[in-house]
C-alpha positions as CSV (number, residue, x, y, z in Angstrom):
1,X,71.8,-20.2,-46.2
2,X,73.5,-16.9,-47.1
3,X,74.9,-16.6,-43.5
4,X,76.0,-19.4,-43.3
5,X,78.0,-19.3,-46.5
6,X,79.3,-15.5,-45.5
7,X,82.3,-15.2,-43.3
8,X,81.3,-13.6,-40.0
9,X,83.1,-10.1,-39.8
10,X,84.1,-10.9,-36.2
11,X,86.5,-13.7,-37.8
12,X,88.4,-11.2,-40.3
13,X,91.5,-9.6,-39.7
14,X,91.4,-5.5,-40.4
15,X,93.1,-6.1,-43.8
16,X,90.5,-9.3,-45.0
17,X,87.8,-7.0,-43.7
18,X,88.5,-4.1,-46.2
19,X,89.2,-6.5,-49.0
20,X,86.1,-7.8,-48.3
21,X,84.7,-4.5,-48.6
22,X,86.6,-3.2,-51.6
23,X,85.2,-6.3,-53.8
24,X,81.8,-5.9,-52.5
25,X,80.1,-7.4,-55.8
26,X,76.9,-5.0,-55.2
27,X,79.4,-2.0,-55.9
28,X,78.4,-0.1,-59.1
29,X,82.0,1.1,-59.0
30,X,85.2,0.9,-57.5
31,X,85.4,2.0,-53.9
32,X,88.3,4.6,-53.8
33,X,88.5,5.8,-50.2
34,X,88.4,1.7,-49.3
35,X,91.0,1.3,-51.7
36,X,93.0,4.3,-49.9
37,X,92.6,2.9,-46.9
38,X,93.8,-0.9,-47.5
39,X,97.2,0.5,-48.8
40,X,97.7,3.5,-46.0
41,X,97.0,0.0,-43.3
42,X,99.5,-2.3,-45.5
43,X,102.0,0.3,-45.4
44,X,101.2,1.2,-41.7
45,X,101.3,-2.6,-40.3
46,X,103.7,-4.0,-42.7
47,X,105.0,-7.6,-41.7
48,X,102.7,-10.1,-43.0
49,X,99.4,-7.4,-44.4
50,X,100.9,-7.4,-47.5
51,X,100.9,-10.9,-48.3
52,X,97.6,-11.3,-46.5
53,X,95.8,-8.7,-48.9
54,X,97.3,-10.3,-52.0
55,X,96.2,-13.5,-51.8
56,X,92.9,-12.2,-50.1
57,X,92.0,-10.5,-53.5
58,X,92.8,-13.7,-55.8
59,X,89.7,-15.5,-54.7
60,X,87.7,-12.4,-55.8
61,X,89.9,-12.6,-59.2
62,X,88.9,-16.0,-59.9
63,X,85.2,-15.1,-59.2
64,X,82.3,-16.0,-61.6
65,X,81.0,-12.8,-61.1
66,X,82.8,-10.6,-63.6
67,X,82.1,-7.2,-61.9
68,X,83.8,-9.0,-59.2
69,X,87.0,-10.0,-60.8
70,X,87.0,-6.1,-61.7
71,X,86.6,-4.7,-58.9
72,X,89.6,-6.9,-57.0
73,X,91.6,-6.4,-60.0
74,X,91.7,-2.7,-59.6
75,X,92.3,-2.8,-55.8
76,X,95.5,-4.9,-56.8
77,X,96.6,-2.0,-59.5
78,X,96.0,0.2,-56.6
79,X,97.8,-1.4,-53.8
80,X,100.9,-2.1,-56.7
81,X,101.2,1.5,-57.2
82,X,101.1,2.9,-53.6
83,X,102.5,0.2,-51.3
84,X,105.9,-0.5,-53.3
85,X,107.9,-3.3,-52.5
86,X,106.4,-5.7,-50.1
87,X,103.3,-5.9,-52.5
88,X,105.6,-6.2,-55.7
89,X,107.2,-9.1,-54.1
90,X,104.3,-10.8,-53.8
91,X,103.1,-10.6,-57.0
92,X,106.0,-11.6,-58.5
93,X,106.2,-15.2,-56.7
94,X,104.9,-18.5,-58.3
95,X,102.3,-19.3,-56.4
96,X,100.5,-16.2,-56.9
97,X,100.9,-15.7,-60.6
98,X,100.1,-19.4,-61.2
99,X,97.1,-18.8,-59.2
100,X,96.2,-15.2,-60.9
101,X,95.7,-17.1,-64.5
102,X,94.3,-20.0,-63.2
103,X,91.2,-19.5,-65.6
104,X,93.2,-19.0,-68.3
105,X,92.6,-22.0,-70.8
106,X,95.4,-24.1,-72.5
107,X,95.4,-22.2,-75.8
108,X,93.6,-18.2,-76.5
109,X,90.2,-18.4,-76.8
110,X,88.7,-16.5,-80.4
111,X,87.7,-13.4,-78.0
112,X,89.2,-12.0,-74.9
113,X,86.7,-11.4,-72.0
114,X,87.0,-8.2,-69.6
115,X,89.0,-10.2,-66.8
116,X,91.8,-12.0,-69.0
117,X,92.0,-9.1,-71.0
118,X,92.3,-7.0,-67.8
119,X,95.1,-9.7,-66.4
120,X,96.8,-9.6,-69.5
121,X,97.0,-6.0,-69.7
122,X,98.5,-6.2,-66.0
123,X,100.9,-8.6,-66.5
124,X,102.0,-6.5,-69.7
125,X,102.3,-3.0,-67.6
126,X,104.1,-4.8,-64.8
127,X,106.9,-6.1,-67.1
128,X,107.5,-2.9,-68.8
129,X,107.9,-0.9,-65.7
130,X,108.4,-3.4,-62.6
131,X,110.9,-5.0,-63.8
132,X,112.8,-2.5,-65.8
133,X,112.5,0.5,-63.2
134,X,112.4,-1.2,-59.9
135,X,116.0,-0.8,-58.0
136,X,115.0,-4.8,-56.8
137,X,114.1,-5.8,-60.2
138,X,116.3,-8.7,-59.8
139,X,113.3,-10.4,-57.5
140,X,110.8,-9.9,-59.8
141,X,112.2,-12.5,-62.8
142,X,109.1,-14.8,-62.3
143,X,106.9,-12.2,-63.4
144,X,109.2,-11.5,-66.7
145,X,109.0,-15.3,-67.0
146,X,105.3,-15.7,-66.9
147,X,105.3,-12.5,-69.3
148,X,107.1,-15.1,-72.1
149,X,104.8,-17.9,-71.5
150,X,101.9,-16.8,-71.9
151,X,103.5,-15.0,-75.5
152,X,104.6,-18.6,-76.2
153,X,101.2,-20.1,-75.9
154,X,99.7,-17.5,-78.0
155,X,98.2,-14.8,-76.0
156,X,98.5,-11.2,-77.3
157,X,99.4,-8.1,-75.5
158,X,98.1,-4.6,-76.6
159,X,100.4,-2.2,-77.0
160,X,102.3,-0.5,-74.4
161,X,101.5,3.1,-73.3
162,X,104.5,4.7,-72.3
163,X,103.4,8.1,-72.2
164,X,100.5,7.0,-70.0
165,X,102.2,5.2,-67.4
166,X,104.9,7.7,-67.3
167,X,101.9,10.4,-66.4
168,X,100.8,8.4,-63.5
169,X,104.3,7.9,-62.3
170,X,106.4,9.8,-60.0
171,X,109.0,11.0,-61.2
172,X,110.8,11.8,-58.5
173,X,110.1,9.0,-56.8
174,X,113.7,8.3,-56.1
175,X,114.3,11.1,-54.7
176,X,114.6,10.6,-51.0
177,X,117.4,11.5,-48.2
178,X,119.8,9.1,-47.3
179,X,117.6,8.6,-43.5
180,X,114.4,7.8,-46.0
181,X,116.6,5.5,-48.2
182,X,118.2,3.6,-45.7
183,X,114.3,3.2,-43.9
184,X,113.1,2.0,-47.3
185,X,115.9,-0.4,-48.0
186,X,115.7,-1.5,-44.4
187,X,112.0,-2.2,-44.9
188,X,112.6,-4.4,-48.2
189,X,115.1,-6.2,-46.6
190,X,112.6,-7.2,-43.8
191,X,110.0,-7.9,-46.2
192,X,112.0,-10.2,-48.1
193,X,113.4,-12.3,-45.0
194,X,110.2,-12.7,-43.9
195,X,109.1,-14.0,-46.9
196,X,112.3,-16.5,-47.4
197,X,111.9,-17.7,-43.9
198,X,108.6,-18.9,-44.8
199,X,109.5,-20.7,-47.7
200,X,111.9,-22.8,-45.7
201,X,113.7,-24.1,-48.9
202,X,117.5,-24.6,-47.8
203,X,118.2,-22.3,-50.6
204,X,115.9,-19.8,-49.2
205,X,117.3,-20.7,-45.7
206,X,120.9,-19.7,-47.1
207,X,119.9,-15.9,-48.2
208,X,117.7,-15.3,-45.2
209,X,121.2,-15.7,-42.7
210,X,122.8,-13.1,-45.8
211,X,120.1,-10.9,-45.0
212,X,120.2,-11.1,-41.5
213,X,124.0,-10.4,-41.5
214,X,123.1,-6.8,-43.5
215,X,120.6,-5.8,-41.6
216,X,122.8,-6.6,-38.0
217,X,125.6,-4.3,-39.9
218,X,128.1,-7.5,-39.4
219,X,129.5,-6.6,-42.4
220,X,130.4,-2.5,-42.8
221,X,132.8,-3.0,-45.9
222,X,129.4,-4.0,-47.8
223,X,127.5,-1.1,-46.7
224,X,125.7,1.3,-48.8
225,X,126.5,4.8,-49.0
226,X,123.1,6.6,-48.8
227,X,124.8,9.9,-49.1
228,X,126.4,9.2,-52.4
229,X,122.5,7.7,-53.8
230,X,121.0,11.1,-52.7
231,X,123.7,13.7,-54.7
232,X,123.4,11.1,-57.9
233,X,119.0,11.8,-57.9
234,X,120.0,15.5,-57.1
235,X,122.0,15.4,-60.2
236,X,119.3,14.0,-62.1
237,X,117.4,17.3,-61.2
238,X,119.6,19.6,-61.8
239,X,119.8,18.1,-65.1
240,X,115.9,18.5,-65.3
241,X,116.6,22.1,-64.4
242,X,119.2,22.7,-67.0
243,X,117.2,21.1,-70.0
244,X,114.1,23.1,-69.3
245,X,116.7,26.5,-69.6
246,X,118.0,24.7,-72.6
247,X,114.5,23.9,-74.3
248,X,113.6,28.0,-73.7
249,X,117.3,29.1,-75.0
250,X,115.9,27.1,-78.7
251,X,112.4,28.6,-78.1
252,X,111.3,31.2,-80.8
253,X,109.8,34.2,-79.3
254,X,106.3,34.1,-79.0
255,X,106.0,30.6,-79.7
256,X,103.4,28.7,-77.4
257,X,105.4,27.4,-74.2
258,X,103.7,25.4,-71.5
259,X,100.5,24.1,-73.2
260,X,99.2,20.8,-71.1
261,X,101.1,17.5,-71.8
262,X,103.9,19.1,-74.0
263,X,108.1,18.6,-73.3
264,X,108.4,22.0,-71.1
265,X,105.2,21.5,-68.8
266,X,106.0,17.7,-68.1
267,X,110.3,18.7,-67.4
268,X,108.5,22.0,-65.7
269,X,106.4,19.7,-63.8
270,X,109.0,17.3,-62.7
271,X,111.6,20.4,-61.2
272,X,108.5,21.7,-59.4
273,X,107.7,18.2,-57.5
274,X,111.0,18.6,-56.7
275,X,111.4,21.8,-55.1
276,X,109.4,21.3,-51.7
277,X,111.2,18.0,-50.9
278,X,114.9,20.1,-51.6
279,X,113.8,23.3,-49.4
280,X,112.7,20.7,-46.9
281,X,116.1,19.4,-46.9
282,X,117.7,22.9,-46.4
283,X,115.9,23.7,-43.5
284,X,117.1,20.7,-42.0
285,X,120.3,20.5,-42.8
286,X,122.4,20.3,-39.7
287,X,126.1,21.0,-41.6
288,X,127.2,17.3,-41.0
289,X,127.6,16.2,-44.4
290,X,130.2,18.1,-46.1
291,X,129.1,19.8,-49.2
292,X,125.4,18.5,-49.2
293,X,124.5,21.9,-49.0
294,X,126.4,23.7,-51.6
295,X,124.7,20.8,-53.6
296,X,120.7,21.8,-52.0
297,X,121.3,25.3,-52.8
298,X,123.1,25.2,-55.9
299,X,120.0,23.2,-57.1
300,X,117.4,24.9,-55.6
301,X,118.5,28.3,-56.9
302,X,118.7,26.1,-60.6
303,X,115.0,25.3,-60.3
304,X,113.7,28.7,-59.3
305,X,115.4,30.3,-61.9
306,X,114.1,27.5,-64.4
307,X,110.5,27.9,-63.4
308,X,110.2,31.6,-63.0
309,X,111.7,31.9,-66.5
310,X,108.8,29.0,-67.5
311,X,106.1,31.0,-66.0
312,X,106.9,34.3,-67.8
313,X,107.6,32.7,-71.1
314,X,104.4,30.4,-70.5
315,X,102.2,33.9,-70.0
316,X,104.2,35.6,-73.3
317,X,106.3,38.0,-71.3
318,X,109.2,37.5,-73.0
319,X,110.9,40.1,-72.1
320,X,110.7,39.3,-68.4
321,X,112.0,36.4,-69.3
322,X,115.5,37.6,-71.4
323,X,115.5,39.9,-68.1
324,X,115.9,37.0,-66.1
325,X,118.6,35.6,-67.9
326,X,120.6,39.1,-67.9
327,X,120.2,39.2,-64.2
328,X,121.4,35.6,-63.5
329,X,124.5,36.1,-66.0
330,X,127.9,35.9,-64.0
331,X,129.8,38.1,-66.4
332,X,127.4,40.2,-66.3
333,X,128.3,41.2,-62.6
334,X,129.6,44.4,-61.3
335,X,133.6,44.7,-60.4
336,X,134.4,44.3,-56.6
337,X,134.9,47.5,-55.1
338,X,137.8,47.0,-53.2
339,X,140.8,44.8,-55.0
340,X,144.1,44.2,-54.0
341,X,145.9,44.5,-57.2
342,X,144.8,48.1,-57.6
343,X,148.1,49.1,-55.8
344,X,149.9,46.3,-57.7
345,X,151.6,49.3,-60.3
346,X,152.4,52.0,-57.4
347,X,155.5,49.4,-56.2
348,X,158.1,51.2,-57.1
349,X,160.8,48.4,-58.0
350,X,163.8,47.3,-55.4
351,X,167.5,48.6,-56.2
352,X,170.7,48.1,-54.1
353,X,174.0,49.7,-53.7
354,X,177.0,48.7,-55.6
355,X,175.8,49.0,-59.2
356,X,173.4,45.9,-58.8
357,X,170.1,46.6,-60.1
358,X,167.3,43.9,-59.5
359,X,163.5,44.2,-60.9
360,X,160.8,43.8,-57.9
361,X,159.2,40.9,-58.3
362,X,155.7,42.3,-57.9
363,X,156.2,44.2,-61.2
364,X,156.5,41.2,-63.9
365,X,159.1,41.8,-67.2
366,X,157.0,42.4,-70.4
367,X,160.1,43.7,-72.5
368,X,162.5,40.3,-71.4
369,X,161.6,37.1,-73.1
370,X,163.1,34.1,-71.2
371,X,163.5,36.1,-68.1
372,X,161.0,35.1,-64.7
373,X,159.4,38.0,-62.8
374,X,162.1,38.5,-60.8
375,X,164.7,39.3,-63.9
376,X,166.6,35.9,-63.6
377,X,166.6,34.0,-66.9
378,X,164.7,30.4,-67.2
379,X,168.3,28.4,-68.4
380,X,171.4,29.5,-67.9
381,X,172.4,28.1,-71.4
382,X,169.7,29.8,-73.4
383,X,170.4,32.8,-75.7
384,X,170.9,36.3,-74.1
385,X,167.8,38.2,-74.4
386,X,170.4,41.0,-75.1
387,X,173.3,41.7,-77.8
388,X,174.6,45.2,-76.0
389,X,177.5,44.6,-73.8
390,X,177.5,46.3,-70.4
391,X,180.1,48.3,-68.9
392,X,182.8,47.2,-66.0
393,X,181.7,47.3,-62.6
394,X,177.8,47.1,-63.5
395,X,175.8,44.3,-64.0
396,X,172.2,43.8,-64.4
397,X,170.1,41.0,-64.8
398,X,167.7,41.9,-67.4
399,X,167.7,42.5,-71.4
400,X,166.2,44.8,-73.9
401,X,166.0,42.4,-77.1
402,X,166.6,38.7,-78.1
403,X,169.7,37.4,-79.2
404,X,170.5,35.2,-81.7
405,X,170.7,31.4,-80.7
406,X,174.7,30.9,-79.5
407,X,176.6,27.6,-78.8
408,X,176.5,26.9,-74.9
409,X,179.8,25.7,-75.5
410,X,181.5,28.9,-76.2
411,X,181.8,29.3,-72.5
412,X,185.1,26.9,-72.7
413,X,186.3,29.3,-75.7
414,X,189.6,30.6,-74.9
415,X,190.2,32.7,-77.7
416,X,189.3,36.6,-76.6
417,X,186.5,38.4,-78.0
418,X,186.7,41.4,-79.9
419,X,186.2,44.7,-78.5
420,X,183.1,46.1,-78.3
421,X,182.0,49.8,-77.5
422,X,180.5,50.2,-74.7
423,X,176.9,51.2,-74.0
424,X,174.9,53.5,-71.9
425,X,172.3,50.5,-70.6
426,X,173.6,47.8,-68.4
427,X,173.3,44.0,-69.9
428,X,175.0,41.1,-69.0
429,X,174.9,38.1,-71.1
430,X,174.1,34.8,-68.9
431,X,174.3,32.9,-71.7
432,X,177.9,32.9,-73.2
433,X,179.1,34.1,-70.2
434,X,181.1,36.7,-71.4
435,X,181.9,39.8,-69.7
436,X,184.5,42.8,-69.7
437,X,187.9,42.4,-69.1
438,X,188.9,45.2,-66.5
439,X,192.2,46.3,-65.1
440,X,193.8,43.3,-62.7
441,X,196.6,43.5,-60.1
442,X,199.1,41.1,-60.8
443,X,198.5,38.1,-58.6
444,X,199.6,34.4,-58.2
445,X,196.7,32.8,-59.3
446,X,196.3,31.4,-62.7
447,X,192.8,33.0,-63.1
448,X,191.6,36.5,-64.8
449,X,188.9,37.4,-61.8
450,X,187.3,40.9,-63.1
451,X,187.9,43.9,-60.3
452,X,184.9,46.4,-60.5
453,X,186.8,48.9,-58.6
454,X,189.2,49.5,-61.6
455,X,187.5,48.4,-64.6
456,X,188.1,50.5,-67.5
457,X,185.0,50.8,-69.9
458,X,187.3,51.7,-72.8
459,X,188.3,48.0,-73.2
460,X,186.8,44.6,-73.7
461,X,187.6,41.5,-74.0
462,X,186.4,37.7,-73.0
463,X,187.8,35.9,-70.2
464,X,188.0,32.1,-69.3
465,X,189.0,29.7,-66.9
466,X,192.1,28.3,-68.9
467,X,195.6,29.2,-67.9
468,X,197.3,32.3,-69.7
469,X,200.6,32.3,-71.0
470,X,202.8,34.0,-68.8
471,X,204.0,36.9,-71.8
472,X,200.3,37.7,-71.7
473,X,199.6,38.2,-68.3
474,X,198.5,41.8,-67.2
475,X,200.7,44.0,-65.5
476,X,201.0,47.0,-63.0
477,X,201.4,49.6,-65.7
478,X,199.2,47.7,-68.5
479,X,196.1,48.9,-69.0
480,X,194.9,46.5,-71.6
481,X,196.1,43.3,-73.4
482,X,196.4,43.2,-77.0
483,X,194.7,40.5,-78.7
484,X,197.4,38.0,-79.9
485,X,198.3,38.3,-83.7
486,X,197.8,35.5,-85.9
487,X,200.7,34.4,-88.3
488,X,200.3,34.8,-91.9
489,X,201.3,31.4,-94.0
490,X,203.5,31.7,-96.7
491,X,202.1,30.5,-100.3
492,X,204.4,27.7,-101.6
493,X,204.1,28.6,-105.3
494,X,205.7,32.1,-104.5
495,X,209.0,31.4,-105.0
496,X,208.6,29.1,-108.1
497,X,206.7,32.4,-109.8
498,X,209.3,34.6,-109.2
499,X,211.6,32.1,-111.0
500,X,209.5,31.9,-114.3
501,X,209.1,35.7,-114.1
């Protein structure tokens, strides 16, 4: 009777066969290496094993036998949590989540049994972490929906444990080159048309050709950049990195650092899963990408310096540890032993003939304010950064001290300037322009144009670009021009005083 209820083996696919043999009733206890094996051939075969399995274990779920229903119920937890998205797909579709609480009665009985409570508890960790952490969360609503009605018909869920699942998680999970991320999202895709061609719905129908058209590259303005996926989970290690050196900046000395389960051995632990897969990465790094591996070894050299200085703090050597800090301190560094501007001062500054002086413009003005490096002021209109006046025939473009602010407009002034006595250090004042008024040979032109050759440094006065009167036009034997003498008005109440007096 027995063999002829039993399935022969000779009938069962590889998959059915080790489900069969994972939910062996006459197991005391879970079968872990069958377990093992199931997921390493569902992720091996892929195509349709993954569906096959799952709906190979409900019939075990809905078993009378409650060791049974245990026993295929961890098998599923096992195969969620190490065969990733072609098994989360099919857990979240109607058919097998209305077939997974088929048992369940109308309204909550008074007390839970091990299987519904074991379901329940399922359902809970899969909508706290599937569909909140999955990057395809978006095809995993039904199990979010199934979540709310069973809450709505009165069954209870315990409380989550965070801190739980996040120890059994991977942390860096996501952190996979862009080859491995477009594999995996390649292998989704495929999983998913596979399942929507088998639906058959016209609506299915309709997403399967969108899928098709991705994976056939038809479209390459819609692509994913892989590249771009890969620096953002390298940022969120380096991050790690950087809070674990921030967490042992706030520690006190000889406070206990690295205990099991506390803040710096869970960040410690997550920087160190991290390290083999980002060395792996260097080594193979052909140059192709352009600044992937500043990024690998900038982050790599983050994480050994993190850990090394979590090691020594975690064994009490805190010294070794502030010793690591001082060594990895940039200004901290020694001074290059060869530098360029070491010669910069020995330049002696660039002079020409003819009484023009010119600062080099390797030496920069610290005495001239408003002046460039090269002596030439910033606006021609601004105040001279000198008062002095300089004498004929020399002209320099630098200053000693700041000038009061003057009108720009004084440059069209026609009225001379009064004379000044000349000093020992040459200055020119670019912003009045004013200058000296030398000896000039009489000429037809309307305009006083200064003659170096024969100034006369006695003398000053300033020029314009107005016409002269013709009475006051230098001559041969002049050697200066008097200044034009103002009339004196004549008070008209004079006369009437000298009347009354």
């Amino acid at each position: 009777m027995l063999a002829t209820a039993a399935r022969p083996w000779a009938s069962l696919t590889p998959v059915q066969a080790l489900v069969e043999q994972t939910c062996d009733p006459t197991l005391p206890v879970p079968n872990d290496v069958a377990n093992i094996e199931l997921a390493e051939l569902i992720n091996k075969r892929k195509a349709n094993s993954a569906r096959e399995a799952c709906h190979g274990l409900l019939s075990h779920i809905n078993s009378r036998n409650p060791n049974e229903a245990l026993l295929a119920l961890n098998v599923l937890d096992h195969l969620v949590k190490n065969c990733g998205y072609p098994i989360h797909l099919q857990i979240s579709t109607k058919e097998f989540l209305n077939e997974l609480v088929r048992r369940f009665p109308e309204r909550p009985p008074m007390v839970t049994g091990r299987v519904m409570g074991k379901i329940l508890e399922l359902i809970h960790e899969w909508k706290n972490t599937l569909c909140v952490h999955s990057k395809y969360k978006e095809d995993l609503v039904h199990i979010r929906d199934m979540h709310r009605l069973l809450s709505y018909k009165g069954y209870r869920f315990k409380s989550f444990d965070a801190a739980r699942a996040l120890a059994t998680s991977n942390p860096n999970e996501d952190l996979k080159s862009p080859e491995e991320l477009e594999e995996e999202d390649r292998e989704a895709k495929s999983a998913k048309l596979q399942e929507l061609i088998r639906r058959g719905t016209p609506r299915d129908l309709a997403a399967a050709q969108e899928l098709m058209k991705q994976l056939a590259g038809a479209e390459p303005e819609k692509a994913v950049d892989y590249t771009a996926k890969t620096l953002s989970e390298l940022d969120k290690v380096q991050s790690k990195a950087i809070l674990l050196n921030d967490m042992l900046n706030n520690a006190r000395e000889g406070e206990k650092v690295g205990i099991d389960g506390d803040a710096y051995d869970q960040v410690a632990a997550a920087c160190r899963g991290a390290r083999p897969k980002i060395q792996k990465w260097i080594e193979e790094d052909t140059g192709e990408r352009e600044g992937v591996m500043d990024r690998l070894l900038l982050c790599n050299d983050l994480i050994n310096t993190a850990l090394e200085r979590f090691e020594a703090c975690k064994a009490g050597d805190w010294t070794k540890a502030q010793g690591i800090v001082d060594a990895n301190n940039p200004n901290q560094k020694a001074a290059d032993l060869i530098s360029f501007d070491a010669f910069a001062d020995d330049e002696a500054p660039m002079s020409g003939t003819g009484g023009l002086s010119l600062p080099s413009d390797t030496t920069p003005s610290t005495s001239n304010t408003g002046m460039t490096n090269a002596g030439l002021p910033f606006d021609l209109f601004a105040p001279s950064p000198s008062a002095s006046p300089s004498p004929a025939g020399l002209v320099s473009f630098g200053g000693s001290a700041p000038a009061q602010k003057q009108d720009p407009m004084s440059f069209f002034n026609t009225a001379p300037a009064q004379p000044q006595p000349p000093q020992a250090g040459p200055s020119f004042n670019l912003g009045t322009f004013q200058s000296v008024q030398p000896q000039r040979q009489p000429t037809a032109s309307n305009f006083n144009i200064p003659s170096p050759m024969q100034a006369s440094p006695s003398h000053t006065m300033g020029y314009s670009l107005s016409p002269q009167p013709a009475a006051t036009r230098p001559t041969g034997g002049q050697t200066h021009q008097q200044p034009p003498q103002q009339q004196q008005k004549k008070d008209a109440f004079a006369d009437l005083v000298d009347l009354m007096g």
